[in-house]
N, C-alpha and C positions, 0 to 999 in steps of 0.2 A: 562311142564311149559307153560303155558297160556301167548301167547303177550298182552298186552293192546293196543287197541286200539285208535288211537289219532284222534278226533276231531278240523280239521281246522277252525278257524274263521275269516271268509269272512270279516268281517270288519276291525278287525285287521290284516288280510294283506294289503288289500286295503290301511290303513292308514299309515302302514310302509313305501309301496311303494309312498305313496306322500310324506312322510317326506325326503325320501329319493333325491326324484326329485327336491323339496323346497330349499335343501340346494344345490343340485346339480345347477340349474337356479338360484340361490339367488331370491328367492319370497317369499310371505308369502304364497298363498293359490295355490294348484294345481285342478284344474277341471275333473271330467271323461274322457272327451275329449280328454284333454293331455295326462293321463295314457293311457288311449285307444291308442293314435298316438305309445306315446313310448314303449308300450307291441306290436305295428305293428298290430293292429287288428281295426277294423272300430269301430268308436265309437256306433253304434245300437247295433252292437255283444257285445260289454263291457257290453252297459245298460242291454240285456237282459241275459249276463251271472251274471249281481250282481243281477237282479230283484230276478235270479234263486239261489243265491249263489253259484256259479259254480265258483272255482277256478276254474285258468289259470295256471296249471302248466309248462305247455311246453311254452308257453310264458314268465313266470315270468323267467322260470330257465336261458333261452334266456338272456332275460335283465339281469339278475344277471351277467351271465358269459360275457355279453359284457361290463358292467360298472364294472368287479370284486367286486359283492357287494356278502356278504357272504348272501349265502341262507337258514344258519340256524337260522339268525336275521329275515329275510321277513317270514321264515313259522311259527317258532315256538317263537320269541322273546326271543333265547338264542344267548347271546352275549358272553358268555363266553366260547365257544365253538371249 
């Protein structure tokens, strides 16, 4: 049996993890900048890892397990899980 393979989308995690920040700060709009402080990585690294679309796993997972946010809502937008 053949696994399939999953394709990550750089943007929809990206946007997860601001929604998630949003409600976290109560604000309406999150910036690169902040993701960048709160994934702990300088904000040039962020920009040229999204320019790249380079997820950030080892950082996302970080922040997941430090705010307890399930990290199968941030990679794949399964909530039911």
């Amino acid at each position: 049996m053949k696994i399939q393979e999953y394709k990550y989308n750089f943007a929809m995690i990206n946007s997860r993890l601001k929604d998630i920040m949003a409600k976290r700060f109560d604000c309406d709009k999150i910036y690169d900048k902040e993701l960048a402080y709160e994934l702990a990585v300088t904000p040039s690294y962020y920009a040229v890892a999204k320019k790249r679309k380079k997820i950030l796993f080892e950082e996302i997972l970080y922040y997941c397990h430090l705010n307890n946010i399930d990290i199968n809502w941030i990679l794949f937008g399964a909530n039911d899980i």
